[in-house]
DSSP file (Angstrom, degrees, kcal/mol; ACC not computed):
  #  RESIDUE AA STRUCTURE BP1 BP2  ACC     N-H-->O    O-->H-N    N-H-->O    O-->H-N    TCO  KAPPA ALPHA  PHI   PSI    X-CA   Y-CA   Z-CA
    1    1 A X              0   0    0      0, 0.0     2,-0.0     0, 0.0     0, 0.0   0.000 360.0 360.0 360.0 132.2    5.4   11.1  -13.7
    2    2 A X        -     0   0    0      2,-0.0     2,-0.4     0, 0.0     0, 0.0  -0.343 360.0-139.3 -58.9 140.9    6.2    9.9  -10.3
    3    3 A X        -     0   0    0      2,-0.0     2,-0.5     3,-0.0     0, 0.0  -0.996  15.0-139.4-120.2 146.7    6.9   12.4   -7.4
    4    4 A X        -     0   0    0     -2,-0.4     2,-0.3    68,-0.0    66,-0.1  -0.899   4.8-139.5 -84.7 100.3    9.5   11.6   -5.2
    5    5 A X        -     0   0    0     -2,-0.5    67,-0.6    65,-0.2    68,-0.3  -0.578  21.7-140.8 -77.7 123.0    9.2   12.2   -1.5
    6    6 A X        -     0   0    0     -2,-0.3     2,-0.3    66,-0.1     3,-0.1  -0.384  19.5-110.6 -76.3 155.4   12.2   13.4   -0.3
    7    7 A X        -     0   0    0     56,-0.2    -1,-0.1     1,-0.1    65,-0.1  -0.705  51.6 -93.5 -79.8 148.6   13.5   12.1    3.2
    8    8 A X     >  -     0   0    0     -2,-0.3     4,-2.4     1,-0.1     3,-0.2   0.014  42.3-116.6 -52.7 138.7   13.1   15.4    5.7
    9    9 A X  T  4 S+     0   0    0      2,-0.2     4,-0.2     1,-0.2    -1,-0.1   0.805 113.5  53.8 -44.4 -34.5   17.0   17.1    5.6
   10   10 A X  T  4 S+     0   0    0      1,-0.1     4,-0.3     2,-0.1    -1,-0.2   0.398 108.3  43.0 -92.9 -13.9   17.4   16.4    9.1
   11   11 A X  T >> S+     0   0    0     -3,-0.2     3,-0.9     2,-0.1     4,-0.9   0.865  85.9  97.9-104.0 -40.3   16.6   13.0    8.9
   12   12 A X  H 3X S+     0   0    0     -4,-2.4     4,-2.6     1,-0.3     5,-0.2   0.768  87.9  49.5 -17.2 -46.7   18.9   12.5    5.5
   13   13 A X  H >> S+     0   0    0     -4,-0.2     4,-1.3     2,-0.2     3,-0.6   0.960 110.6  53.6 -69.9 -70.9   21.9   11.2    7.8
   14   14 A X  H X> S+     0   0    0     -3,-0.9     4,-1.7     2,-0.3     3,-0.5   0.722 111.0  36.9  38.5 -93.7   19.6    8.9    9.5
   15   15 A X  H 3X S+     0   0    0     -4,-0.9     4,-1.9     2,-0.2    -1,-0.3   0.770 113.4  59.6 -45.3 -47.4   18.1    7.1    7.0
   16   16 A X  H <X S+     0   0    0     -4,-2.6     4,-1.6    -3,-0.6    -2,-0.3   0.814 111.6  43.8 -65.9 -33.1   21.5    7.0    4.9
   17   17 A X  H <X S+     0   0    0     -4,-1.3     4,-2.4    -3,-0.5    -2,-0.2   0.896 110.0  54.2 -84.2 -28.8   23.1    5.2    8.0
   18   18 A X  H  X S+     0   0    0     -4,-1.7     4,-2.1     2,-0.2    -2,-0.2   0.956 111.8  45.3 -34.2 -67.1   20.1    2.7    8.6
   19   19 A X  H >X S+     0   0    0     -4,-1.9     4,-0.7     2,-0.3     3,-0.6   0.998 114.6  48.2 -71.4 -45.4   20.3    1.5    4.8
   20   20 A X  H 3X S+     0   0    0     -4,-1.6     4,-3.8     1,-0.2    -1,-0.2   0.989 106.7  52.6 -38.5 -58.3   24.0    1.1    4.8
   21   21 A X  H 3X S+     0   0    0     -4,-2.4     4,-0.6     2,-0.2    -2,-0.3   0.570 115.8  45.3 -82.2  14.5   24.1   -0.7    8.0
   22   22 A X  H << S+     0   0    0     -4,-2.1     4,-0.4    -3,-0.6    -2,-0.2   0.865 113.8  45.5 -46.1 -94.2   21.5   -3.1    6.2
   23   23 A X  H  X S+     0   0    0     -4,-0.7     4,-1.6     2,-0.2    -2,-0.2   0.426 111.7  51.6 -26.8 -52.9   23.2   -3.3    3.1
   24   24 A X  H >X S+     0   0    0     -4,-3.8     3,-1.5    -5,-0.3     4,-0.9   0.876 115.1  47.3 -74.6-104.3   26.8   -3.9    5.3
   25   25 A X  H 3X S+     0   0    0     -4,-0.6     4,-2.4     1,-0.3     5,-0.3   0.525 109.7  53.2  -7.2 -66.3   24.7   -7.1    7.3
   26   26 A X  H 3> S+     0   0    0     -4,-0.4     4,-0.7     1,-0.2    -1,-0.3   0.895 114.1  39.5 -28.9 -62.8   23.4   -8.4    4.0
   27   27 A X  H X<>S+     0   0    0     -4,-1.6     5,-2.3    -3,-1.5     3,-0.9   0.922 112.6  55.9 -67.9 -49.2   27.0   -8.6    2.5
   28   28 A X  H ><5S+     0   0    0     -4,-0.9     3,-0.6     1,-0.2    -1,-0.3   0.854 112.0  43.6 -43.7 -37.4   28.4   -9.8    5.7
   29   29 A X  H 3<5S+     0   0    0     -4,-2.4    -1,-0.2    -5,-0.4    -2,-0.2   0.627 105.7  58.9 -88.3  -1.9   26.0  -12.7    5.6
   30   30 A X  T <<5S-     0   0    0     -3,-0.9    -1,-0.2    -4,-0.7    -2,-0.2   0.364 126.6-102.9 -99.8 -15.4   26.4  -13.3    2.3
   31   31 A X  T < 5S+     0   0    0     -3,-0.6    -3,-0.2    -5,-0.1    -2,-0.1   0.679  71.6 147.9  90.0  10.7   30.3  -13.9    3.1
   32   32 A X      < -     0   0    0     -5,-2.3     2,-0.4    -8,-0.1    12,-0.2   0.201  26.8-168.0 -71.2 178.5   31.4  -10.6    1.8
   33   33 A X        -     0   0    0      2,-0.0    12,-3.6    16,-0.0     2,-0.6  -0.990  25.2 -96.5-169.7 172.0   34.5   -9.0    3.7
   34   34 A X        +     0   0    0     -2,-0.4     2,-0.3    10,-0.2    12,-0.2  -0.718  49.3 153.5 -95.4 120.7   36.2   -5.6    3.8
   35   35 A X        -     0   0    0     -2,-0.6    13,-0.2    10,-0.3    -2,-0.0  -0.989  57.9 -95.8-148.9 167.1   39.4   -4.8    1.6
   36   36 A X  S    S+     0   0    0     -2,-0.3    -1,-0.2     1,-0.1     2,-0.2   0.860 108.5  32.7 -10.8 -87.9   41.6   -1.8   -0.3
   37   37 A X  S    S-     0   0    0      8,-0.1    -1,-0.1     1,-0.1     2,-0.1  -0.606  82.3-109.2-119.5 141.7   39.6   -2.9   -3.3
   38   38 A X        +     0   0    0     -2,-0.2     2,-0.5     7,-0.1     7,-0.2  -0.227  34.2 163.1 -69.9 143.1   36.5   -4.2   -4.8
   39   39 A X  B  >> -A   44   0A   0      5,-1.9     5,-1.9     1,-0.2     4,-0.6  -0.932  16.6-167.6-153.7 104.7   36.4   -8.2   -6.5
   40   40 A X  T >45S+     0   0    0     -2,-0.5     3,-1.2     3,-0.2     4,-0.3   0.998  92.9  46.9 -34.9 -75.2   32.9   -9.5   -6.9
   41   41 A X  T 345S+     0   0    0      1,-0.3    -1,-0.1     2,-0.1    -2,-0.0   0.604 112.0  44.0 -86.4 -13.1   34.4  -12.8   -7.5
   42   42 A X  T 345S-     0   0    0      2,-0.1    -1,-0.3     0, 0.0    -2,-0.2   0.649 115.8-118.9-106.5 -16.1   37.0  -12.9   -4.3
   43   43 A X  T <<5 +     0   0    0     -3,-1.2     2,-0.4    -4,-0.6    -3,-0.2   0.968  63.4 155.5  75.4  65.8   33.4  -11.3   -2.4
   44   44 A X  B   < +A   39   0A   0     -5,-1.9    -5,-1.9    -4,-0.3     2,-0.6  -0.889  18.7 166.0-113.5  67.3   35.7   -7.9   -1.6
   45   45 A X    >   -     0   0    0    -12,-3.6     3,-2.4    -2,-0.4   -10,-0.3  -0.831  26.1-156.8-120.9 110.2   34.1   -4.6   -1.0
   46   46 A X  T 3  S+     0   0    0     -2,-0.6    -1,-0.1     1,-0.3   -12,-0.1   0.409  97.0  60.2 -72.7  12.5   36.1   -1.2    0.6
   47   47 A X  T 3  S+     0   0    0      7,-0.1     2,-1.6     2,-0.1    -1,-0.3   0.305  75.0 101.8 -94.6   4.6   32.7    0.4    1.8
   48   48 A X    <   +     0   0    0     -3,-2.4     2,-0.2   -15,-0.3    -3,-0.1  -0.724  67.6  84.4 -76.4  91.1   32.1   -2.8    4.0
   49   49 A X  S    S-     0   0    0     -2,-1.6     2,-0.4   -15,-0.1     5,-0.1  -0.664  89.0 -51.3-146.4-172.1   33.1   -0.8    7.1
   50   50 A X    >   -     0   0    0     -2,-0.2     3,-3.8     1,-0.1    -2,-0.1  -0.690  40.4-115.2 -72.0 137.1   31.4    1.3    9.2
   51   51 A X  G >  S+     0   0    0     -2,-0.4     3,-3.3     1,-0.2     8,-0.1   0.853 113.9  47.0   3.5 -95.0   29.2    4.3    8.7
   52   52 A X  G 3  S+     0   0    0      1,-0.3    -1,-0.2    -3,-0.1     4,-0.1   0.514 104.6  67.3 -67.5  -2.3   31.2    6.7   10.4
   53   53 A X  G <  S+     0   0    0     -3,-3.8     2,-0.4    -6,-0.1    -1,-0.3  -0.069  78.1  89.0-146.2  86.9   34.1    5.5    8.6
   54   54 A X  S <  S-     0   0    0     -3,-3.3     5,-0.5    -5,-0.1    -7,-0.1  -0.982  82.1-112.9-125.9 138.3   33.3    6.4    5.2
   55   55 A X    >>  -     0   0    0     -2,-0.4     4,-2.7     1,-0.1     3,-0.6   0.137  32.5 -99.7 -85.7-176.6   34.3    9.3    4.2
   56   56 A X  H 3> S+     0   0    0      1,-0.3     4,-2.1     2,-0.2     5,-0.3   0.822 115.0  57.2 -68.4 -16.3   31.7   12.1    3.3
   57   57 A X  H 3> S+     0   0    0      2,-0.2     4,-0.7     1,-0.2    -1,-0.3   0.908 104.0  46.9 -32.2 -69.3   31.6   12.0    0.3
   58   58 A X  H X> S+     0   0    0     -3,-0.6     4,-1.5     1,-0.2     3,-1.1   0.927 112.7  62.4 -62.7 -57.6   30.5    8.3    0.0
   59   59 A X  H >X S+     0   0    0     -4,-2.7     4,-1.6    -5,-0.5     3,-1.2   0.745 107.9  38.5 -12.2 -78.7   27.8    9.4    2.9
   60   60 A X  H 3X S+     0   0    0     -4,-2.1     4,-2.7     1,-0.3    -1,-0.3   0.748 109.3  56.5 -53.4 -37.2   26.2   11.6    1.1
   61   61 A X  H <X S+     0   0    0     -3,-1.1     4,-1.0    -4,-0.7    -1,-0.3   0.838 110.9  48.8 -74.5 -16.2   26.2    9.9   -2.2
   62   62 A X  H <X S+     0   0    0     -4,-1.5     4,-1.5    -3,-1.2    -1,-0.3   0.846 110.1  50.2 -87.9 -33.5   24.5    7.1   -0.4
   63   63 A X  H  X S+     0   0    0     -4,-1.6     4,-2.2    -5,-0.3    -2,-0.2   0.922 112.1  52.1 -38.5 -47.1   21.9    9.9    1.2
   64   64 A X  H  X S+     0   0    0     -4,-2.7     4,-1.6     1,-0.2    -2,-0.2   0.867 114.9  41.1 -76.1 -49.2   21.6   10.9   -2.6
   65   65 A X  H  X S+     0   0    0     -4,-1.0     4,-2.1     2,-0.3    -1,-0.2   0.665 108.5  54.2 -77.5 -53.4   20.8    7.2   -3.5
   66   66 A X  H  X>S+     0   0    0     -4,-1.5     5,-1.0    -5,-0.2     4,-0.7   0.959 115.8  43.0 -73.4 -48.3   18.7    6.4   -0.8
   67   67 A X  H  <5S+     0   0    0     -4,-2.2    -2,-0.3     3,-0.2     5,-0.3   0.851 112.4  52.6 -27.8 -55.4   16.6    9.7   -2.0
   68   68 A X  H  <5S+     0   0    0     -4,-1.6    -2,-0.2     1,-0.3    -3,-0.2   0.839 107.7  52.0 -83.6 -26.8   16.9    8.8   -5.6
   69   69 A X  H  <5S-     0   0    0     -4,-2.1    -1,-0.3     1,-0.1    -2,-0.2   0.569 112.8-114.4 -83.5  -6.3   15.4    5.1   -4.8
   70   70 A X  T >X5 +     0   0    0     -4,-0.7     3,-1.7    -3,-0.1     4,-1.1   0.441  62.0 153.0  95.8  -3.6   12.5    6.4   -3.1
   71   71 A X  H 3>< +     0   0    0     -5,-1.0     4,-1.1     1,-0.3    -4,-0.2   0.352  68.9  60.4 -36.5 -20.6   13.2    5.2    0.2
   72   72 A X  H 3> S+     0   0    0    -67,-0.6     4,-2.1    -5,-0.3    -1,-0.3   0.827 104.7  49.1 -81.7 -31.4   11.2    8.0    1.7
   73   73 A X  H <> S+     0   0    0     -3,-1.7     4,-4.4   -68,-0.3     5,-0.3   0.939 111.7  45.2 -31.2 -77.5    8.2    7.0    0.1
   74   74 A X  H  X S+     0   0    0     -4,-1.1     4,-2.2     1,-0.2    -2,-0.2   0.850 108.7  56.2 -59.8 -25.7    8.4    3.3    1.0
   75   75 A X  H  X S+     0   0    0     -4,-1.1     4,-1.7     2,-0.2     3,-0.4   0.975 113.5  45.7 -70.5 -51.8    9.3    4.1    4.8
   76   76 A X  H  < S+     0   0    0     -4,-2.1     4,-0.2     1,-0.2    -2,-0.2   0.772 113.7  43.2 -76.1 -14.4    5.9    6.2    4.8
   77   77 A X  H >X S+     0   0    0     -4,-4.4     4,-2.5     2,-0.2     3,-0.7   0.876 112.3  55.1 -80.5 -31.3    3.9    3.9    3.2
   78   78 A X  H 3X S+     0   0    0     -4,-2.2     4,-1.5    -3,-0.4     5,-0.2   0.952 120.0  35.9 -48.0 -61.4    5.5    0.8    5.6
   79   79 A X  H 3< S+     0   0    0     -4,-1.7    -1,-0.3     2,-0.2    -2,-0.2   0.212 109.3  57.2 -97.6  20.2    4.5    2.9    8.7
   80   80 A X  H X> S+     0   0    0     -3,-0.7     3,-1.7    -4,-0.2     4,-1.2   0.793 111.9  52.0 -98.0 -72.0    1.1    4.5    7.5
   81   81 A X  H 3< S+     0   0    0     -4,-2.5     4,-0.2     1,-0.3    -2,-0.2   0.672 113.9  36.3 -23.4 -50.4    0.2    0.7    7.0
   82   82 A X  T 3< S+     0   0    0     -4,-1.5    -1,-0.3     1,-0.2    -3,-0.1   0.444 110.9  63.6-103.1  12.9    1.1   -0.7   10.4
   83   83 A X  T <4 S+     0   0    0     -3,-1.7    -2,-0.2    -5,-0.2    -1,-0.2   0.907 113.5  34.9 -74.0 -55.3   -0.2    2.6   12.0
   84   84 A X  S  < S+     0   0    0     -4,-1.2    -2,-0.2     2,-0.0    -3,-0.1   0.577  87.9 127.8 -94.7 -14.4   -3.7    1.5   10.6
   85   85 A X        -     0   0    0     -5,-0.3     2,-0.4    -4,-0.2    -3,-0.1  -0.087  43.8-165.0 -48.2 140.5   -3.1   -2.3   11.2
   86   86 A X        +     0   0    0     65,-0.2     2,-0.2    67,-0.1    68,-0.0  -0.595  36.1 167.8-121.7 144.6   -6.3   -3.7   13.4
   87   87 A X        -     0   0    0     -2,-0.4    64,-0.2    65,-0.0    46,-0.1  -0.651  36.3-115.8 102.6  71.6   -3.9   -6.8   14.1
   88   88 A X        -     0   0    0     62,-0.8    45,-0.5    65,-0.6     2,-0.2   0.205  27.5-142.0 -49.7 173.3   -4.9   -9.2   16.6
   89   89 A X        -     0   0    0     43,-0.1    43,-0.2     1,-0.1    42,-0.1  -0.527  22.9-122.0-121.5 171.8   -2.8   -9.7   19.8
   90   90 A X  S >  S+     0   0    0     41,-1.3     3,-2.4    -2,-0.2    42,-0.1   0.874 117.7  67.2 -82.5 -32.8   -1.8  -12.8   22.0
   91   91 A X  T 3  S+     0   0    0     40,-0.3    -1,-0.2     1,-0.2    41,-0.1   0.668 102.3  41.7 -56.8 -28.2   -3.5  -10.8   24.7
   92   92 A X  T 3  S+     0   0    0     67,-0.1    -1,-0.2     2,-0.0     2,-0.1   0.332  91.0 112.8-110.4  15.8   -7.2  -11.3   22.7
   93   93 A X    <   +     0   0    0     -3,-2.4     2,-0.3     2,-0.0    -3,-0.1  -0.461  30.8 154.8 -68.6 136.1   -6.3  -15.5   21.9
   94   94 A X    >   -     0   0    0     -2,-0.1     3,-1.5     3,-0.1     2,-0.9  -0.881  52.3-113.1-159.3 158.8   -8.8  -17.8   24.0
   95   95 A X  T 3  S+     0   0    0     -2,-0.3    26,-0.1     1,-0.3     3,-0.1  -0.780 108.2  28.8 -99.0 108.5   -9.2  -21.4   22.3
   96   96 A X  T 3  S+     0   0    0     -2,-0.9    -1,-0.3    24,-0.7    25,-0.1   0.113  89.0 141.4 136.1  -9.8  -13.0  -21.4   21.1
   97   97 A X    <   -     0   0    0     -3,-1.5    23,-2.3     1,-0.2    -1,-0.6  -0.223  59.5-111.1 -69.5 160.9  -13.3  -17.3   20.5
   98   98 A X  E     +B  119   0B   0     21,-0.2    58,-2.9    -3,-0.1    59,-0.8  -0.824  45.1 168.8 -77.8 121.8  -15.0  -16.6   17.9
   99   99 A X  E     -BC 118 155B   0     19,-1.2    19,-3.0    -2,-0.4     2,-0.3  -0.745  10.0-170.3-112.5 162.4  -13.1  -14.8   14.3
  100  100 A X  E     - C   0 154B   0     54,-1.2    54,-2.5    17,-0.2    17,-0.1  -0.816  48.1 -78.0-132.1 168.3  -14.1  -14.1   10.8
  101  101 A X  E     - C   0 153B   0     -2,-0.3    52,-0.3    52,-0.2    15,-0.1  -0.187  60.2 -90.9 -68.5 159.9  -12.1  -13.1    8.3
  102  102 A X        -     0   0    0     50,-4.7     2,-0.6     1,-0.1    -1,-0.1  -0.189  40.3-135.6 -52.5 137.1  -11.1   -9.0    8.4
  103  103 A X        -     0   0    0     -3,-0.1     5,-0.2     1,-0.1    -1,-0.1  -0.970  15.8-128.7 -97.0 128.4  -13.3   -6.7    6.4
  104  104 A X  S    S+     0   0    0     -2,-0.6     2,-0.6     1,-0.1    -1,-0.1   0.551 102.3  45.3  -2.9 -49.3  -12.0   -4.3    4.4
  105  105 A X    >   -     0   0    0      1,-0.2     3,-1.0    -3,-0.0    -1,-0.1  -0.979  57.4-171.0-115.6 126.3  -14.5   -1.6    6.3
  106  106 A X  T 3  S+     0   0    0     -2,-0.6    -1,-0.2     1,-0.3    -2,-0.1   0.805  95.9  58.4 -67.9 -40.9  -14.6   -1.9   10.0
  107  107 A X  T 3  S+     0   0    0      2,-0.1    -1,-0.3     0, 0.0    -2,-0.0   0.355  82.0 111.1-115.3 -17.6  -17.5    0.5    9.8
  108  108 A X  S <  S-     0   0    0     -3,-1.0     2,-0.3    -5,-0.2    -5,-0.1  -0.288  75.7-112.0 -65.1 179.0  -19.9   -2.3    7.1
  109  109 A X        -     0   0    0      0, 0.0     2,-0.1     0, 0.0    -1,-0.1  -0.983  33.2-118.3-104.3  85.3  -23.1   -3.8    9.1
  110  110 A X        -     0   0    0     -2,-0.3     2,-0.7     1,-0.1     3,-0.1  -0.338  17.1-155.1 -32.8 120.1  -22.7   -7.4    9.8
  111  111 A X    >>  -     0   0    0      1,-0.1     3,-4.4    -2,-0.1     4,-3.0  -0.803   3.2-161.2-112.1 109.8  -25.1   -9.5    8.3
  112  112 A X  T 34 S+     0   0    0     -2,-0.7    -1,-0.1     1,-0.3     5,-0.1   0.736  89.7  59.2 -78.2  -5.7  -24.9  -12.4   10.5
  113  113 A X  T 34 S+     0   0    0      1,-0.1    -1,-0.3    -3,-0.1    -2,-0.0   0.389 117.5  28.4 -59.6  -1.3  -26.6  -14.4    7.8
  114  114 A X  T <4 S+     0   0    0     -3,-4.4    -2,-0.2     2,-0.0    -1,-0.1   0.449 101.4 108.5-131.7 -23.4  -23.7  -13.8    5.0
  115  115 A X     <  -     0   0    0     -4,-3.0     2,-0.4     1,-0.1    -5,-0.0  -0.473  58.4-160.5 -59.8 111.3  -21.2  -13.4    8.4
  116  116 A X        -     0   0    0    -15,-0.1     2,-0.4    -2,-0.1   -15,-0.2  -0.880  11.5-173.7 -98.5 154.0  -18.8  -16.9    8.3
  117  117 A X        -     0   0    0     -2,-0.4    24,-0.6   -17,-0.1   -17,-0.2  -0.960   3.9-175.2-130.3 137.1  -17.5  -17.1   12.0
  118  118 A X  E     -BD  99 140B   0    -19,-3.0   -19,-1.2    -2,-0.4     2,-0.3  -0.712  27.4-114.9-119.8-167.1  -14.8  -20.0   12.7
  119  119 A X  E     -BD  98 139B   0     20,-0.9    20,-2.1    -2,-0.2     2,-0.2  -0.869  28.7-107.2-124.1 158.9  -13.5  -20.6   16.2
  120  120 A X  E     + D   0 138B   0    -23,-2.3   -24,-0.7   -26,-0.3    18,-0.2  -0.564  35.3 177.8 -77.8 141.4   -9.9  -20.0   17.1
  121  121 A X  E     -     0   0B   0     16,-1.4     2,-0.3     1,-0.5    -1,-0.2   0.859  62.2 -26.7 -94.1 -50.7   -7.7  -23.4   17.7
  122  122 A X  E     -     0   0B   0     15,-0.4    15,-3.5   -28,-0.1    -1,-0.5  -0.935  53.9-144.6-172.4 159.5   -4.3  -22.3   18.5
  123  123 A X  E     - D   0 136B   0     -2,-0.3     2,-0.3    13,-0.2    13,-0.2  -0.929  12.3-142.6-137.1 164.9   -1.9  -19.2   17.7
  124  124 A X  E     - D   0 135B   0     11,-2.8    10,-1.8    -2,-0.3    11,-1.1  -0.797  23.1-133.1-132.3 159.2    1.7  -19.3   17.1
  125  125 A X  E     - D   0 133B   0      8,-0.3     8,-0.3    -2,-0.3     3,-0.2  -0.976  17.1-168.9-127.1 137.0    3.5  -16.3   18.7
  126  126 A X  E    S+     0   0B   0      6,-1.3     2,-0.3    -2,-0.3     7,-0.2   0.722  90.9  13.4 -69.9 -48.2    6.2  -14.3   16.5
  127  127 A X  E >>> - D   0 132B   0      5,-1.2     3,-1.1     1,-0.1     5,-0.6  -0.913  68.6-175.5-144.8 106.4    7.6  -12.1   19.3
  128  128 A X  G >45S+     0   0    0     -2,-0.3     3,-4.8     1,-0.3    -1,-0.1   0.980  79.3  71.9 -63.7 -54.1    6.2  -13.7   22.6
  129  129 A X  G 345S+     0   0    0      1,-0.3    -1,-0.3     2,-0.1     0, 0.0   0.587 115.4  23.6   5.3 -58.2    8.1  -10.5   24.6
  130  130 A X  G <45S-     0   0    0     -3,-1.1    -1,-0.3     2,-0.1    -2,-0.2  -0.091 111.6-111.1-143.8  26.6    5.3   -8.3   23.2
  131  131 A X  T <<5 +     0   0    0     -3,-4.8   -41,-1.3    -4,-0.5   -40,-0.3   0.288  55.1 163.3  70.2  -2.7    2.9  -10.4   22.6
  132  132 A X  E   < -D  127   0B   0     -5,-0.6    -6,-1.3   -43,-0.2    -5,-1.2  -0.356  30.5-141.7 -66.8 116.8    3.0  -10.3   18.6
  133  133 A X  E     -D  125   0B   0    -45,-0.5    -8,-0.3    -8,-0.3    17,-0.2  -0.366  11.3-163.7 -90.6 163.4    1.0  -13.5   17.2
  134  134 A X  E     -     0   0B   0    -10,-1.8    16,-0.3     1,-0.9     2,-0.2   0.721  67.7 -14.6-108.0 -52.3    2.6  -15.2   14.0
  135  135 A X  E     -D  124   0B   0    -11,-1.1   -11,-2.8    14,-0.2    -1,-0.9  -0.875  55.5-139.8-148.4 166.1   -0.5  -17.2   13.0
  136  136 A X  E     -DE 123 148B   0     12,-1.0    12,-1.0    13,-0.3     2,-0.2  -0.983  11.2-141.1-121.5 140.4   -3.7  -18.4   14.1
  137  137 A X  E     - E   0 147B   0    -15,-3.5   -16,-1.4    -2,-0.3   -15,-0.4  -0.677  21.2-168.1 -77.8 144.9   -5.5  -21.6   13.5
  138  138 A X  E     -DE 120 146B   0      8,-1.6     8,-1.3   -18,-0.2     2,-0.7  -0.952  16.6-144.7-134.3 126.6   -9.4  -21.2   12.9
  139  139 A X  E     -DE 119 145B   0    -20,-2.1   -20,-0.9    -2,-0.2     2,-0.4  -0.557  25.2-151.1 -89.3 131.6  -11.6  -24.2   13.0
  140  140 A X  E >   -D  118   0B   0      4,-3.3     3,-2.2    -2,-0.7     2,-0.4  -0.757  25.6 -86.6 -95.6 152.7  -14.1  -23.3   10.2
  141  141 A X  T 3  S+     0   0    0    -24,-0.6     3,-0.1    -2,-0.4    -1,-0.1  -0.443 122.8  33.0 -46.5 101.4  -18.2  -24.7   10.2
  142  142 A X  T 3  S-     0   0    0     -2,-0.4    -1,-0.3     1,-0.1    -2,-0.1   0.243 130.2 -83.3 133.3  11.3  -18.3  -27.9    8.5
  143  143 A X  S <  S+     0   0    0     -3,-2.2    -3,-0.3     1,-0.3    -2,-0.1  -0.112  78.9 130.4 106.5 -29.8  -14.4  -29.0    9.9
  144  144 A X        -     0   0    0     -5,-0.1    -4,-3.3    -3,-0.1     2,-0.5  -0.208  41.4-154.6 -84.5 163.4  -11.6  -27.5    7.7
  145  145 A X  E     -E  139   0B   0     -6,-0.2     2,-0.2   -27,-0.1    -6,-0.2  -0.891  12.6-176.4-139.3 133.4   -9.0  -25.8    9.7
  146  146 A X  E     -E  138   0B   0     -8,-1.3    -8,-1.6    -2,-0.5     2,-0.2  -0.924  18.4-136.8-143.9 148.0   -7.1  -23.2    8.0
  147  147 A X  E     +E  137   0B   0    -10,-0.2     2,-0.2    -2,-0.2   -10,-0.2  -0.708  31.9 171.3-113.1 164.3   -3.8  -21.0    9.5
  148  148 A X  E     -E  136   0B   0    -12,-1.0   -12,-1.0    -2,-0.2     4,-0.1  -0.880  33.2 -92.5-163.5 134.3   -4.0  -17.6    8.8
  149  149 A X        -     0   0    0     -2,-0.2     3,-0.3   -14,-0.2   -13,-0.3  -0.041  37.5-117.0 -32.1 165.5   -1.9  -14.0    9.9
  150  150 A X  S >  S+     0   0    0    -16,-0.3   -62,-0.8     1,-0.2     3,-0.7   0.721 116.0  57.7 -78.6 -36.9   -3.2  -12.0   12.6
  151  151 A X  T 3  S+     0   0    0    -64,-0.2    -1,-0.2     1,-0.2   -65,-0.2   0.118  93.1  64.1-108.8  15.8   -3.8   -9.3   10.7
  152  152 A X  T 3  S+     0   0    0     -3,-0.3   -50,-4.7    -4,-0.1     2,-0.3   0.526 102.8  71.4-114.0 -25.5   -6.5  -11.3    7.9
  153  153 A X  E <   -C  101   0B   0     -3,-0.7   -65,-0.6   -52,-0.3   -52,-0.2  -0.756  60.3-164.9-117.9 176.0   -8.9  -11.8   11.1
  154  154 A X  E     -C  100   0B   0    -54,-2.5   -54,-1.2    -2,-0.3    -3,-0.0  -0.986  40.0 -95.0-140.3 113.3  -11.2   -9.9   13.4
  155  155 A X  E     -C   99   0B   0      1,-0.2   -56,-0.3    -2,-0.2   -55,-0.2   0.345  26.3-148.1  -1.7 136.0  -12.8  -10.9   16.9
  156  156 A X  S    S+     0   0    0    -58,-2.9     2,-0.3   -57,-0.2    -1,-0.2   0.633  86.7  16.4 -91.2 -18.2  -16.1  -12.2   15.8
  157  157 A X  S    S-     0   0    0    -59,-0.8     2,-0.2     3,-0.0     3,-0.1  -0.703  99.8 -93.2-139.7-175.0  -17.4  -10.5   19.6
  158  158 A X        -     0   0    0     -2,-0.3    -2,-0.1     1,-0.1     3,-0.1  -0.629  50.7-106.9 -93.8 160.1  -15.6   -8.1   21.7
  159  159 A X        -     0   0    0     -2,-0.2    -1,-0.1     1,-0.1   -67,-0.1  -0.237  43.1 -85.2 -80.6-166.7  -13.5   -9.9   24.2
  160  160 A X        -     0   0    0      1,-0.1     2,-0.5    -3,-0.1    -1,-0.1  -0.317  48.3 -86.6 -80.0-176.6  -14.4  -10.0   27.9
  161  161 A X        -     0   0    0     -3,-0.1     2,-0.2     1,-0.1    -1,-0.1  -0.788  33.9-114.4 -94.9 125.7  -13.7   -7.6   30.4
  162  162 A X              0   0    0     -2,-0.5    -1,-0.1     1,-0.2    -3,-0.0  -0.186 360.0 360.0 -51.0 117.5  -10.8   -7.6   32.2
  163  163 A X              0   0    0     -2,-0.2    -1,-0.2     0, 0.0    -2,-0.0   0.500 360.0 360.0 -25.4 360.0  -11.8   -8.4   36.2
């Protein structure tokens, strides 16, 4: 049997207005509008409004919903994940560093005989603001070039120190 993590009481409101105002984007983008009454086919819905006016009822039943679907679950596993994320930065790119790919235990022994090290080429940046990488190119030993997440490699060396 599954257990179901409930979202915190205090948070319940919270969480219920987050996944609406997805769910109200979605529909919008989707070409949905707001009326009296719901029509699939005319793309119709009377909870495409805001939050705050829907009455409580509907609130709650969407709290209840959001509960029932496990949403407390997936939010804690989402942010336990990027909590633990080792996830290079634009801040640790330099064109020739040395990566290999991530290992599972940060804590293993490199064995620089079994170790394959490529060199970095280029990064694409996802959120430039904050530095957030999209991809990296790594030129691998014997020529192929492969793109890969930030988060599938790991400095092969530490970087330098900042002056």
């Amino acid at each position: 049997m599954r257990v179901i993590e409930k979202i915190p009481e205090h948070l319940r409101e919270q969480v219920a207005r987050a996944a609406h105002a997805v769910w109200h984007q979605l529909l919008l983008n989707e070409g949905w509008t707001s009326g009296d009454r719901f029509d699939a086919e005319a793309k119709v819905h009377p909870g495409l409004r805001p939050f705050d006016q829907l009455s409580p009822f509907q609130r709650d039943l969407i709290a209840d919903w959001v509960d029932d679907e496990d949403v407390g679950s997936s939010l804690r596993s989402a942010v336990a994940c990027a909590m633990l994320d080792r996830e290079l930065r634009a801040a640790d790119m330099t064109v020739g560093a040395l990566v290999r790919l991530l290992r599972d235990d940060p804590t293993e022994p490199i064995d620089p005989e079994d170790d394959y090290v490529g060199r970095i080429v280029e990064w694409t940046l996802r959120r430039p603001e904050i530095g957030r990488l999209e991809s990296i190119k790594v030129s691998w030993p014997g020529g192929e070039m492969q793109e890969y997440p930030p988060g599938d490699l790991e400095l092969a060396e530490p970087p330098p120190a900042a002056p």
